[in-house]
Residue, then its C-alpha position, 0 to 999 in steps of 0.5 A: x100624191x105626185x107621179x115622177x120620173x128620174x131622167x138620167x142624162x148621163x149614165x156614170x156607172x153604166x148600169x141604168x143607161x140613159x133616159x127615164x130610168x125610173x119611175x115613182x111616186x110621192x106620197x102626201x107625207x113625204x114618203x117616196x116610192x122608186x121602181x127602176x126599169x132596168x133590166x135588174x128592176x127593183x122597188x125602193x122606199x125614201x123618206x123625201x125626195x130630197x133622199x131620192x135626189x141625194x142618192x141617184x142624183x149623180x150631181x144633175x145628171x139625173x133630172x127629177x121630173x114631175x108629171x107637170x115639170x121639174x122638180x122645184x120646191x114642194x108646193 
């Protein structure tokens, strides 16, 4: 199990704002938990990272930060 954050960098929509706008969890399998801290918080699951990354990655404004550093691949 790895504790992330996403760290939006640049905010196009302008709903989450910038900095850590999320955080989240990966489960041994693969699964995914996100929890946004925005003022309309919700709670969503992904089947990897992969997916969370394709979704609210904005194209590398939003970093993926791991509990021990940026995301790379799954050790």
């Amino acid at each position: 199990m790895r504790l992330f954050w996403l760290n939006r960098i640049e905010d196009e929509t302008g709903v989450s704002g910038d900095g850590i706008v999320a955080e989240g969890v990966e489960f041994t399998d693969g699964t995914c938990v996100l929890r946004w801290l925005t003022a309309t918080a919700s709670t969503a699951a992904y089947l990897s990272i992969a997916y969370v990354e394709s979704i609210h990655g904005h194209g590398g404004k939003t970093q993926i930060i791991f509990a021990y550093g940026l995301a790379g691949p799954r050790d």
